[in-house]
C-alpha positions as CSV (number, residue, x, y, z in Angstrom):
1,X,-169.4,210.4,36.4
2,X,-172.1,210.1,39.3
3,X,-172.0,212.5,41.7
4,X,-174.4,210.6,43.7
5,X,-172.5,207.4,43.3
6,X,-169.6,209.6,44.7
7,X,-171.9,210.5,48.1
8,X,-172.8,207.1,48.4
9,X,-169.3,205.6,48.5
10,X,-168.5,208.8,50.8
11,X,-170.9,207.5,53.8
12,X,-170.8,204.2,53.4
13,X,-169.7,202.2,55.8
14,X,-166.4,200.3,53.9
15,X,-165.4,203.8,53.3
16,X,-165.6,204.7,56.4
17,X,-164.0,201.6,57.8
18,X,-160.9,201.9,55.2
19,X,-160.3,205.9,56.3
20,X,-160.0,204.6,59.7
21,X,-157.6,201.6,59.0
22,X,-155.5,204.3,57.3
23,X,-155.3,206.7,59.8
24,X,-154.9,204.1,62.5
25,X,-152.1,202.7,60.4
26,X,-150.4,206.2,60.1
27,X,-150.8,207.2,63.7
28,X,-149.8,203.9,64.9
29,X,-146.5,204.1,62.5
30,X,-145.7,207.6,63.5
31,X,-145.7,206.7,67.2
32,X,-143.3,203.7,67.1
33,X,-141.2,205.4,64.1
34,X,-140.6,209.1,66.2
35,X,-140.1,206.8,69.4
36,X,-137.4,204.6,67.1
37,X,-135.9,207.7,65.3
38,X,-135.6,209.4,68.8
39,X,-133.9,206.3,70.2
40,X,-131.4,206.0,67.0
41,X,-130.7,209.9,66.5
42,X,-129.4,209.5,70.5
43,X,-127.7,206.1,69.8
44,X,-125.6,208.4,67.1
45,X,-124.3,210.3,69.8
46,X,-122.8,207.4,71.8
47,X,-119.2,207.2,71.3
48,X,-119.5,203.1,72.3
49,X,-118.3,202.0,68.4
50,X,-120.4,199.0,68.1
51,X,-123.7,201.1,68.6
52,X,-122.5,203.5,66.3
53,X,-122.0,200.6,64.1
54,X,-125.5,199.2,64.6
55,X,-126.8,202.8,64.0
56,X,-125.2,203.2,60.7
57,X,-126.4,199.3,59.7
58,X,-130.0,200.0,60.3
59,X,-129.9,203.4,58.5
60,X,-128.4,202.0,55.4
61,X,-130.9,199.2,55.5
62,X,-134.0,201.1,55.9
63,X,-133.5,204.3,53.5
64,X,-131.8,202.2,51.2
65,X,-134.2,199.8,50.3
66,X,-138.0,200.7,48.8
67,X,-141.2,201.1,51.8
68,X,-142.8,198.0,49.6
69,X,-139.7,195.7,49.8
70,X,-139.6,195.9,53.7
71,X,-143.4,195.6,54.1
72,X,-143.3,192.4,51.7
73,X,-140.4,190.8,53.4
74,X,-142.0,191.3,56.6
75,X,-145.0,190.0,56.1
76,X,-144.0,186.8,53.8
77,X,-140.3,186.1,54.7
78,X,-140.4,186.5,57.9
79,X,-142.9,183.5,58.7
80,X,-140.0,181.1,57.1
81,X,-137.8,181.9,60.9
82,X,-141.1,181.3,62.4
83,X,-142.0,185.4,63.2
84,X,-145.8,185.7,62.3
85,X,-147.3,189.2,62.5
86,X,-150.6,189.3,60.9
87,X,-151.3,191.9,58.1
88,X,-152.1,195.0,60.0
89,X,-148.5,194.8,62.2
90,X,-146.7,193.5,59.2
91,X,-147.3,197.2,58.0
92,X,-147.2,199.2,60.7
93,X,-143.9,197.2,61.7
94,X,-142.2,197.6,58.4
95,X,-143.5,201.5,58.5
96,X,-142.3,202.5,61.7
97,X,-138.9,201.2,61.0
98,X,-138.6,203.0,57.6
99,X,-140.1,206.1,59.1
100,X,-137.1,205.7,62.2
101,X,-134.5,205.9,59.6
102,X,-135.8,209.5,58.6
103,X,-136.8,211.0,61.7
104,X,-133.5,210.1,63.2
105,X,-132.1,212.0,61.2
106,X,-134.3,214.8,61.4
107,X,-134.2,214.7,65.1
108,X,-130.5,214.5,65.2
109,X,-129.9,218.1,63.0
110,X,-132.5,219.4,65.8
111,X,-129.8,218.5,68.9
112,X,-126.7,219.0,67.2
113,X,-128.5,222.5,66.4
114,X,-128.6,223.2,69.9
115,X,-125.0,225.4,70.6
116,X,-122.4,223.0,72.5
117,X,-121.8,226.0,74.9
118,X,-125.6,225.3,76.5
119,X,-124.9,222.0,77.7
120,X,-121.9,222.8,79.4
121,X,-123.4,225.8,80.9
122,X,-126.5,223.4,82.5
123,X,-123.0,220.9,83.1
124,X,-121.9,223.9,85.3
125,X,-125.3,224.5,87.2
126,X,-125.0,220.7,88.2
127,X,-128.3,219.3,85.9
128,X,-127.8,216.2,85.3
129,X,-127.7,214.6,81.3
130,X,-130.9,213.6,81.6
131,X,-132.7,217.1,83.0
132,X,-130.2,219.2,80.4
133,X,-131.6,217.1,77.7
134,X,-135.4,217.7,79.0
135,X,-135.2,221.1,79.7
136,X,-132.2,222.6,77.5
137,X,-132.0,220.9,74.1
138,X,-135.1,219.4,73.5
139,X,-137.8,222.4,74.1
140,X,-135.1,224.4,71.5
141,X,-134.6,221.1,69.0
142,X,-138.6,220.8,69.0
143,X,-139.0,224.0,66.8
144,X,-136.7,223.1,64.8
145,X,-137.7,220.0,63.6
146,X,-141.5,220.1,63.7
147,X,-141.5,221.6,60.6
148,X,-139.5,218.1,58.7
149,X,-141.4,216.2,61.2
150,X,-144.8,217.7,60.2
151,X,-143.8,217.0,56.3
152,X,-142.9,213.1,57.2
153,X,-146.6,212.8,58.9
154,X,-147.7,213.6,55.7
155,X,-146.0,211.7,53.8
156,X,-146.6,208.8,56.0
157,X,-150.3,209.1,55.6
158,X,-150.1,208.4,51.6
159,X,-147.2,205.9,52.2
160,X,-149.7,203.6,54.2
161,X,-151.5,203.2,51.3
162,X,-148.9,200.6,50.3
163,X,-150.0,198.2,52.7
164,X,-152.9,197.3,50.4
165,X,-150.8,194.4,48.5
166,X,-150.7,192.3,51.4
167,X,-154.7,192.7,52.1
168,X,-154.9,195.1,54.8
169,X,-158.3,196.7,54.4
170,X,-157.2,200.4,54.4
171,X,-158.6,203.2,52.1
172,X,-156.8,202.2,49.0
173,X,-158.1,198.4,48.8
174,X,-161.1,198.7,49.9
175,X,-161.5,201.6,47.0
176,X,-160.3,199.4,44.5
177,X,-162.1,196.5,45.3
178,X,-165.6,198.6,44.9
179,X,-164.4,199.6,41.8
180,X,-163.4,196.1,40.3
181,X,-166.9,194.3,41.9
182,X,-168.8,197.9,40.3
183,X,-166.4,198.7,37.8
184,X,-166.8,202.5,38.7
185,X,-163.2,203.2,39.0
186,X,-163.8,206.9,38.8
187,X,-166.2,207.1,41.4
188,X,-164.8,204.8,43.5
189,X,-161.3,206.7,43.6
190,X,-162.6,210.1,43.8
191,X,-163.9,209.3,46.8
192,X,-160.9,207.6,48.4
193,X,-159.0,210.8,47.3
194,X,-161.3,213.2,48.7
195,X,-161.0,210.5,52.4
196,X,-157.3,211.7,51.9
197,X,-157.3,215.3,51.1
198,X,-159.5,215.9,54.0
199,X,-156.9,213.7,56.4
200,X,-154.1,215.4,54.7
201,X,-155.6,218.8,55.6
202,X,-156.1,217.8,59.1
203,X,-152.3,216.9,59.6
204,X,-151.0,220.4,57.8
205,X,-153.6,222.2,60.0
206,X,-152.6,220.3,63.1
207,X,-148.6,221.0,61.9
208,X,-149.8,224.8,61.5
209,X,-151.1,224.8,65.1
210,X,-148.2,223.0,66.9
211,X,-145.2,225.3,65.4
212,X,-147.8,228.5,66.0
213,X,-147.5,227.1,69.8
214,X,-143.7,226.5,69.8
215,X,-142.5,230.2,67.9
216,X,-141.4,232.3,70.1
217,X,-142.3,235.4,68.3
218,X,-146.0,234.5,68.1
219,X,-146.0,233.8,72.3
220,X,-144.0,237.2,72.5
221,X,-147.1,238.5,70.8
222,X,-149.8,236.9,72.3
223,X,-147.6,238.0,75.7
224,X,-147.8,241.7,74.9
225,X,-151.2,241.3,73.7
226,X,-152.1,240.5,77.1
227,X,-151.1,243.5,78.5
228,X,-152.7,245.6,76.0
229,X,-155.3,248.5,76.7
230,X,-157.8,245.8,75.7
231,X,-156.7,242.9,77.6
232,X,-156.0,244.8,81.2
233,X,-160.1,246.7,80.1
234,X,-161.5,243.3,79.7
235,X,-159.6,242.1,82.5
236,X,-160.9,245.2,84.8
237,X,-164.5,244.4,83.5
238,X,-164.3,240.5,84.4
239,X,-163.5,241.8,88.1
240,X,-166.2,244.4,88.4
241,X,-169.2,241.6,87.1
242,X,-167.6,238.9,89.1
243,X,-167.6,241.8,92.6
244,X,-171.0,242.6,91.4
245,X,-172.2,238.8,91.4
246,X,-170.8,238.5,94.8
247,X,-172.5,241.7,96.1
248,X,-176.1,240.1,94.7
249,X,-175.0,237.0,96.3
């Protein structure tokens, strides 16, 4: 093993390339498959039978068939109807809809979570569907299912690796194309897997943030906090130097 080897793939410029493919490719995914899954998880709640139907059709297609099959059958089936996405949005398509099959569900436990009694009472204060949903459910379904949520976004970042077998230049493919042209396999990998232990510990850190902002125990906290001895003396001190600026002034 070369340790310098390792550093050089680190900075080079493919690497850096493939790192940002990947997290393009998982951001990009996560967006249209939380917008999808949101749209579904509501579409469940419809009493209309045929969308329940269609509902029921697309979750048994996408969870019940493999991440690689769909991404596959995008890309090369679907050119034989004449539907031609390039490599890049052959993933991200076939992603997004197998991450809308999951969230969906995820987001649905989050509204049904929310207690029927809630809705009727914003019913009774004359908010419309719409404004209970904004204001009611979702600001209480949000806690709940950040944490799921969180765990699919990182999940999805080492899924993405699987659009490598149809040539999208991501972190995985460029990797094992240095290896094969130096045939340093070790050092080639190591650093791909260090690219995605340091993405992976962005998203858990950037999970860890967003459910610190949303518990309400913490904001109680941080409330009190603020009228502490401390806060309402550094508060007191801010005032006399800003009246003492103006009195220079």
């Amino acid at each position: 093993m070369s340790l310098d080897l390792v550093v050089q793939y680190l900075t080079s410029q493919s690497f850096l390339n493939g790192a940002w493919i990947t997290l393009l490719i998982t951001l990009v995914s996560l967006f249209f498959g939380v917008l999808a899954g949101f749209i579904i998880a509501l579409a469940q709640q419809v009493r209309f039978a045929p969308v329940r139907v269609l509902t029921v059709l697309y979750l048994w297609l996408f969870r019940g068939t493999p991440v690689l099959f769909q991404i596959i059958f995008i890309y090369n089936v679907l050119p034989s109807f004449d539907i031609r996405f390039n490599a890049f949005w052959s993933g991200v398509i076939a992603l997004s809809l197998n991450e809308g099959a999951y969230m969906a569900e995820i987001i649905r436990s989050g509204l049904q979570s929310v207690k029927k009694g809630q809705r009727v009472a914003g019913q009774a204060l004359g908010m419309s569907r719409l404004s209970i949903l904004r204001w009611i459910i979702m600001p209480q379904a949000a806690r709940i299912v950040l944490p799921p949520m969180g765990n699919q976004m990182i999940g999805m970042l080492k899924t993405s690796a699987l659009v490598s077998v149809i040539a999208v230049q991501d972190l995985l493919l460029v990797a094992n194309q240095t290896a094969s042209a130096d045939f340093r396999y070790f050092e080639a990998l190591t650093a791909a897997g260090i690219y995605y232990l340091g993405l992976t510990t962005i998203f858990m850190m950037a999970q860890g943030a967003m459910e610190s902002a949303l518990d309400p125990k913490l904001r109680r906290r941080r409330a009190a906090g603020d009228r502490g001895p401390r806060a309402v003396a550094r508060r007191i001190l801010t005032s006399i130097q800003t009246a003492g600026g103006d009195n220079v002034r």
